[in-house]
N, C-alpha and C positions, 0 to 999 in steps of 0.2 A: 504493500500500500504506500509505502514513502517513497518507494521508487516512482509512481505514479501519480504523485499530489507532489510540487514543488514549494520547496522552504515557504514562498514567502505566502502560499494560501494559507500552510499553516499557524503563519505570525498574523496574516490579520484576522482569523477564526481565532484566535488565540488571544486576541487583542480585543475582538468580539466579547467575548467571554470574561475579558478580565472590565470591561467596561459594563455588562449586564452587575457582574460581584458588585462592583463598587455602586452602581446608583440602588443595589439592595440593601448597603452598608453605611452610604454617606447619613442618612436621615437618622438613624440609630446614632452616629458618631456625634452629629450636629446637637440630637437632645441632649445624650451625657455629658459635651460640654457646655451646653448654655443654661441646661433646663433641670438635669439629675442634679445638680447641685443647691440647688434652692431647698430638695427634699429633704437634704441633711441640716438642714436648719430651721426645717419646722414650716416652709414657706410654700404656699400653691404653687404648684408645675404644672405645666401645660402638658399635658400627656403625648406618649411617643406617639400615638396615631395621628396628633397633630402634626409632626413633624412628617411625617410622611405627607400628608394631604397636602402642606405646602409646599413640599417637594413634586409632586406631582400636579400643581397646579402653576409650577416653575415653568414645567417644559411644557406643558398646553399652551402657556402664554407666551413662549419663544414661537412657538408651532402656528399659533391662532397670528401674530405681531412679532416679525422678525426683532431681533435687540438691533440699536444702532449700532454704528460699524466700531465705534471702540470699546463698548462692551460687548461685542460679539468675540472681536478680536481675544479681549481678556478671558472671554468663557473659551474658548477653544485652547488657549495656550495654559489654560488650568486642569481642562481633561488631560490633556498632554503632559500635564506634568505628575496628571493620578495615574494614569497610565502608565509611565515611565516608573514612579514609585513604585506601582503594585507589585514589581517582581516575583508572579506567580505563574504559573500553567496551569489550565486542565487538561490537554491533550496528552499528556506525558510524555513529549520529544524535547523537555529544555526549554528551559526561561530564555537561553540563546535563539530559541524563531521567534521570538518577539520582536517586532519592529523595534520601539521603543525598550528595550532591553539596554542597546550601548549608550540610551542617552541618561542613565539611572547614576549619576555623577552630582553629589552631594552641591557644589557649588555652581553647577547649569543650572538644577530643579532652584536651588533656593533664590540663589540673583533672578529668576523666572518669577519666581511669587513674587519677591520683594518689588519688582515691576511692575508686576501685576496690580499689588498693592497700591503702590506707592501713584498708581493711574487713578484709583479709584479714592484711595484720599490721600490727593499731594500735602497736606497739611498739617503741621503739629507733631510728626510720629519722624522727622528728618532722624534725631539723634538715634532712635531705634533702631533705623532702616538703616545708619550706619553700622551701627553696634553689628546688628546681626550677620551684615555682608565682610566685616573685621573678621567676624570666628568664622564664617565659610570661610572664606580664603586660608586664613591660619588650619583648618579644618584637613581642604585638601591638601598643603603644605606639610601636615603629620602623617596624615595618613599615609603618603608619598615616602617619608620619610622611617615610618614605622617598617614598609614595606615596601624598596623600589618596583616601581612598574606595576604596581595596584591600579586596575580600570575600573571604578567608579564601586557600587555598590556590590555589585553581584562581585567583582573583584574581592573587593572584602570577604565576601561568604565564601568563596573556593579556598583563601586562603586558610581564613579560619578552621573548613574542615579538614584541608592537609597538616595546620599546625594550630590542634586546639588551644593549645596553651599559649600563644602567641602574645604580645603587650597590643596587637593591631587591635584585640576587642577593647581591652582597657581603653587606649586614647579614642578611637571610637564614641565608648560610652560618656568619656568626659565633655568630648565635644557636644553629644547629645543635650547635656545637662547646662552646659554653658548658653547653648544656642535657646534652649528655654527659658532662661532667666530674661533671655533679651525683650521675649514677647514681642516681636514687632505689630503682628497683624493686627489692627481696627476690627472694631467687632460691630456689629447692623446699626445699635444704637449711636455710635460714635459718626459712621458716616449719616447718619441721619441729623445729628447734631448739624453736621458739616453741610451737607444742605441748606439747611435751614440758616445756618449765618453766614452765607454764601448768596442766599438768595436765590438757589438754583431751583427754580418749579420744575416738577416735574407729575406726571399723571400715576395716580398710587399705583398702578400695572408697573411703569417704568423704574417706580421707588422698590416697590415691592421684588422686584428682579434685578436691581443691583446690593439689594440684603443679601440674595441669596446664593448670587456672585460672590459677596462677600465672606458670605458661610465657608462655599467653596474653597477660595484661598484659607481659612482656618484648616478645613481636613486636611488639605495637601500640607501646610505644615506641621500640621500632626503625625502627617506619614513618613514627612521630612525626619520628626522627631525618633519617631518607634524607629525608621531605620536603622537610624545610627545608634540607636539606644541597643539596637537586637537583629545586627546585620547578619545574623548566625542563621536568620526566621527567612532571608531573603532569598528568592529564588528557588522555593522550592515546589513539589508539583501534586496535582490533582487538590484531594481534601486536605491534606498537609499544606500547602501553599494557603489555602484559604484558609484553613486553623492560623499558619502564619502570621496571616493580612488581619485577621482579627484581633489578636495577640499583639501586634506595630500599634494597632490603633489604640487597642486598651494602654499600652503603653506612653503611645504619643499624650494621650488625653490625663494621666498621670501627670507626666512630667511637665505639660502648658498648666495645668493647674497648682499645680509646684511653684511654677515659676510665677502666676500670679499673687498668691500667695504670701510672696519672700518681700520683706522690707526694702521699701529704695535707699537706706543709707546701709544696707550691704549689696549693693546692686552690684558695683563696681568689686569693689573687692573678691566676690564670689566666682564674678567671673573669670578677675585674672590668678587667682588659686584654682582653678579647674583645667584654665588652659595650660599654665604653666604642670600643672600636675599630666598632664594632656602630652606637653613637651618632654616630661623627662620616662613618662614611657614609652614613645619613639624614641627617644634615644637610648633608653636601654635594650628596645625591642631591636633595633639599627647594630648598636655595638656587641649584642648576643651574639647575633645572626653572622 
């Protein structure tokens, strides 16, 4: 059969399939982080089938009223960056016939959201959006350096399982934690703020669909996060891949709540003790090897 279906049918069925996972995953991820939390304080939540029903009333209204061209742009270059994250299969030929498989590189995907971001609200979040694109770079800089010739994510996970013991998960997981404290992404209520003392009108359809935009870049940095938090989960295949992708996310949505959480007069200091703890297991991992 593989002799008769070529590679690349089976990275866009594959691509298919990993894009159906995610819009059954995104609305469940989106509650736990905006909405689960309130219940642990005693506070009314909107129930998860809400979350669905505006998820699905997301893409009727893309479907019924095309988005205009720069929020179109931004939605498409954020599937592409779920996509790229998901590093799973179901077909069981390799996270390698994934189209988007080589683009699964911790500082493509992240400087992609922070664009993404930073389109939708230029405003107020500059120092963040710096913070955060500092530790990518520094990011791929260890990783690189933990293990020459490391390619992007899945990289990380081959090497891992050749050398479990390796310092590549440690700096890894430091980076993950550092990259949470930063918190860049705006969350619905903030760019609605920004609307409004902007003066931009807009028709609740058109509000209500760059919330959701917005939602969007949250997961993807949440998958940003679980990766790097647990690149050991990435790449793997059929119901394993998806236990995986559930697993990145439970974890993504840990660590941004974490990082909301933590005081801003340890903001700074927290982060350069992680990175720096980041740096000296690349270098041990470098002068082991």
């Amino acid at each position: 059969m593989n002799l008769l279906i070529p590679n690349f049918v089976y990275g866009l069925l594959d691509n298919i399939c990993q894009l159906g996972v995610l819009l059954l995953m995104v609305p469940m991820v989106l509650w736990l982080k905006e909405d689960a939390p309130s219940l642990f304080v005693g506070r009314i939540s909107a129930p998860l089938w809400g979350s669905y029903q505006r998820f699905v009333a997301f893409w009727w209204s893309v479907i019924r009223m095309p988005l205009p061209r720069g929020d179109g742009v931004v939605l498409a270059l954020v599937v592409l960056g779920l996509l790229t994250l998901s590093g799973f299969t179901l077909l069981g030929v390799g996270s390698e016939a994934s189209f988007t498989a080589m683009l699964a590189d911790p500082l493509f995907v992240g400087c992609l959201l922070l664009s993404c971001s930073a389109w939708v609200f230029p405003v107020g979040r500059l120092a963040r959006y710096g913070s955060a694109f500092f530790i990518l770079c520094l990011t791929e800089i260890l990783l690189v350096l933990a293990e020459p010739g490391v390619n992007g994510l899945l990289g990380v996970h081959h090497l891992l399982l050749a050398a479990p013991g390796s310092s590549l998960a440690g700096t890894s997981i430091c980076c993950a934690l550092a990259l949470a404290i930063t918190n860049p992404m705006p969350d619905k209520y903030m760019v609605a703020d920004y609307l409004v003392d902007q003066h931009v009108v807009l028709f609740r359809m058109r509000r209500d669909q760059r919330q959701v935009i917005v939602s969007l870049l949250h997961v993807g940095w949440l998958l940003l996060l679980g990766d790097l938090f647990l690149p050991v989960l990435v790449g793997l295949n059929g119901i394993a891949g998806v236990l995986g992708l559930v697993i990145r996310f439970g974890a993504g949505v840990a660590l941004a709540l974490g990082g909301q959480f933590m005081g801003r007069h340890r903001y700074g200091r927290s982060m350069a003790l992680l990175m720096g703890l980041a740096a000296l297991m690349a270098l041990a991992g470098r002068f082991a090897a």
